[in-house]
N, C-alpha and C positions, 0 to 999 in steps of 0.2 A: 415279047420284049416291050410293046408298047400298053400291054395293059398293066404292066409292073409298071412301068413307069404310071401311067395314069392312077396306079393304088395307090404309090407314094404320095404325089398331089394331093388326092384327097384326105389322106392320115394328116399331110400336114394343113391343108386346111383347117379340119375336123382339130387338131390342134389347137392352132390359131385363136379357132373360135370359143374354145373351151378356158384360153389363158382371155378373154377379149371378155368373157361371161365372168370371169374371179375377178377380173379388175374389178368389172362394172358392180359384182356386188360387195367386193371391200368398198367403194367408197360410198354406197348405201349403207349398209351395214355401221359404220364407222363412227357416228351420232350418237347410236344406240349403245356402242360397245362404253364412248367416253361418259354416256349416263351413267352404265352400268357400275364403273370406277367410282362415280359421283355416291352411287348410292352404297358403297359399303363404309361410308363415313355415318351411318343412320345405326340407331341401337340397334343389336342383335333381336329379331321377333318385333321387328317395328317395321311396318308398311310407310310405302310412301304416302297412303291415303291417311293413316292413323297420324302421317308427320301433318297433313297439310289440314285435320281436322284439329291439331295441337296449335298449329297457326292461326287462324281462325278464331277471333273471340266471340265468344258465345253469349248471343242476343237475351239482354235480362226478360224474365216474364213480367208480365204486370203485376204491381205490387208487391215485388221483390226488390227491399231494402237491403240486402245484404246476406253475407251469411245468417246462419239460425246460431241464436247465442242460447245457453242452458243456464238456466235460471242458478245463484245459488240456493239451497237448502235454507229453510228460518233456522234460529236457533233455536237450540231447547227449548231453553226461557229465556223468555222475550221482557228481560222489565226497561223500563226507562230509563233513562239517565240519572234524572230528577228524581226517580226514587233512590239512586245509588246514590246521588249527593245527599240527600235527606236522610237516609240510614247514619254514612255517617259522622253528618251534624250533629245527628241526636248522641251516637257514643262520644263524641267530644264534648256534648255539651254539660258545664259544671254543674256540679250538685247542689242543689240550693243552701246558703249559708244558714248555721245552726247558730240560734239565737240563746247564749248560754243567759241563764240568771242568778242572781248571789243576794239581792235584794227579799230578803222573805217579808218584808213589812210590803211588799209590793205586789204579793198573791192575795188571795182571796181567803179571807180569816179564819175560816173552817180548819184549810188546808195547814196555816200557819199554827193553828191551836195546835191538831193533831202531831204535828213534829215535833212542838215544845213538848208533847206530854211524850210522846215514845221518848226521845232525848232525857229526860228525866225519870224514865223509870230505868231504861237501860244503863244510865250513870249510877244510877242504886246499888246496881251490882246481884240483883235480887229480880231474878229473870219471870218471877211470879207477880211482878207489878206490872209485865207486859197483856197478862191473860186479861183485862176488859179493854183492850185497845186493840186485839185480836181478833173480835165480834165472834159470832156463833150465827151456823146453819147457811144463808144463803147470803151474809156479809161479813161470811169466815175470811180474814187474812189468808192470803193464800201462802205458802212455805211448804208448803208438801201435798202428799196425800188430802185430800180435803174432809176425809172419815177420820183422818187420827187426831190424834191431841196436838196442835200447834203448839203449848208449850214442853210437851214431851219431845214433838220434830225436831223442835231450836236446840234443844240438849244434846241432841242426837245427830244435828249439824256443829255441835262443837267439837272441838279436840279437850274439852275439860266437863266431868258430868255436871257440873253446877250452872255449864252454860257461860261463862265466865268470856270464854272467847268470841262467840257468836255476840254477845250484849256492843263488846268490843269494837269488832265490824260493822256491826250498825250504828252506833256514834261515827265512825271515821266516814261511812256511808255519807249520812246524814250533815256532815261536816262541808260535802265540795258542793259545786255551782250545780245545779239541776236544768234542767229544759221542761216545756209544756210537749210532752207526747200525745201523737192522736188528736189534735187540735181538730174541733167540730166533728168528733164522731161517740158514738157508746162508749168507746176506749180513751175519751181525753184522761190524763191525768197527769200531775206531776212530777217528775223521776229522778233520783239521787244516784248515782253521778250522772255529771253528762257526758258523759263518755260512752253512755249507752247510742247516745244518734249520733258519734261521731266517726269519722273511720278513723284510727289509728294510723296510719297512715300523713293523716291531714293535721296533726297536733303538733304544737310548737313546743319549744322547750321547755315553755313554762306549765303548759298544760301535760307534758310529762312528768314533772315534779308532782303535779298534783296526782298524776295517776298512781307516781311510785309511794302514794303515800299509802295506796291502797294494798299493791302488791307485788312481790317481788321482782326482779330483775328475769327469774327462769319462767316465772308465771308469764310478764310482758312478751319474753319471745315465743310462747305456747297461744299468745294471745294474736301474734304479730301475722303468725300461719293462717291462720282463720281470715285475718282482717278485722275484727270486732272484738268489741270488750266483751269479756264473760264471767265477771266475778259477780260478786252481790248486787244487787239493787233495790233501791226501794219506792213504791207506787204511792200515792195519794191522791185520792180521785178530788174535783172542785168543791164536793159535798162535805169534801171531810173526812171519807172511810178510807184505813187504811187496805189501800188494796193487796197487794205483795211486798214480798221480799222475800226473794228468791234470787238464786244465783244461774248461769249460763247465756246466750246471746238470742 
C-alpha cells in the first residue's frame, strides 16, 4: 500500500514538472512565434535577408554618375538648318524682271535694217522676196529642216499654198515689244515676241491683249498648261542675220 502510494507522488511530481518545463518554454518560444506573425506581411518568396538588403542603399562605385542613358540614333540625313532656310529662299526668290523693248531706233542698225527688209518683203504678199534674207548653207534661217528649201518649209507651214498666211504671222510677229535673249553669250539675239521670256502666268492685261493679237483664245489655254509661249517667233542676231523663225517653247 505504501509503495502505491509512493507511485502516485512521483507520477504527480513527474507531472508537475513536465506542465513547469511547457510554461517555461511557451514564454521562450513566444518572441519568436510573434516574429513569425510579423513576417507573413513580407512578399511571398522574399526572405528577410533579401528585405533588409532592399533596405540598404547601395554604395555608388567610383565614377558612377548615374544610371547608363542610350544614346539616340543620328539621322539619316544630317543637313543643317541653314541649308533648309537657304533651299527655301532660293524657291521663293523672284525671277529676274524682263526688260521688254518697242524702241527699234534703239537697237543696233544691222538688226533694225534686217526687220525693215523681212517686214517689207512679207507685206509684198510674194513669199519669194523673202529667199536672200533666208541666207544659204551655214547662215541658213532656220524654219525647219536645215537640208530643205526654207522657202518651200514656209509654204508648207501655211494653211494657204502661196504662203499667204505664214507671210501674215510674221508681220504680226514682227509688230509686238521684243527682249535682247542670251545677253553675253554665242546665243545673244533679239526676239519677236516677248512673250518668249515671259511666264504667262506673270502678264497683265494689257500685255494679254498684245498676245491675243497673236492667238486664239483655245491656243492661250493650250499655252497656259505648259506655262510658256509656243507660237512663232522670230531671232536676229546683233550682226544682222536673221537667225529663226520658228514656232514651239
Amino acid at each position: 500500500m505504501e509503495r502505491q502510494t509512493s507511485a502516485c507522488r512521483m507520477r504527480a511530481v513527474r507531472l508537475s514538472a513536465l506542465l513547469l518545463a511547457g510554461l517555461f518554454a511557451s514564454s521562450v518560444l513566444l518572441p519568436h512565434s510573434a516574429l513569425a506573425l510579423s513576417e507573413l506581411k513580407q512578399i511571398p518568396g522574399e526572405t528577410s535577408q533579401d528585405k533588409q538588403a532592399e533596405d540598404v542603399p547601395e554604395e555608388d562605385e567610383p565614377g558612377d554618375e548615374g544610371p547608363m542613358q542610350i544614346p539616340m540614333p543620328d539621322p539619316l540625313v544630317n543637313k543643317p538648318a541653314h541649308d533648309a532656310k537657304d533651299a527655301s529662299a532660293d524657291d521663293k526668290a523672284p525671277a529676274a524682271p524682263v526688260e521688254v523693248l518697242s524702241d527699234v531706233s534703239k537697237i543696233p542698225e544691222p538688226v533694225a535694217r534686217m526687220r525693215e527688209l523681212i517686214v517689207e518683203a512679207a507685206a509684198s504678199g510674194d513669199i519669194e522676196r523673202l529667199r536672200p534674207l533666208l541666207g544659204k548653207g551655214p547662215t541658213q534661217t532656220q524654219v525647219g529642216e536645215t537640208d530643205a528649201d526654207p522657202v518651200e518649209t514656209l509654204k508648207g507651214l501655211s494653211g494657204d499654198p502661196q504662203g499667204i498666211e505664214i507671210m501674215a504671222i510674221l508681220l504680226d510677229v514682227l509688230s509686238t515689244g521684243f527682249v535682247l535673249s542670251e545677253k553675253g553669250t554665242p546665243d545673244e539675239a533679239y526676239v519677236w515676241p516677248y512673250f518668249t521670256e515671259k511666264s504667262l502666268a506673270s502678264l497683265t492685261p494689257p500685255e494679254k491683249v498684245d498676245l491675243f493679237r497673236l492667238v486664239t483664245a483655245g491656243d492661250f489655254a493650250e499655252m497656259e498648261e505648259g506655262g510658256n509661249y509656243n507660237f512663232y517667233r522670230v531671232g536676229i542676231t546683233p550682226d544682222g542675220q536673221w537667225k529663226f523663225f520658228v514656232a514651239g517653247d
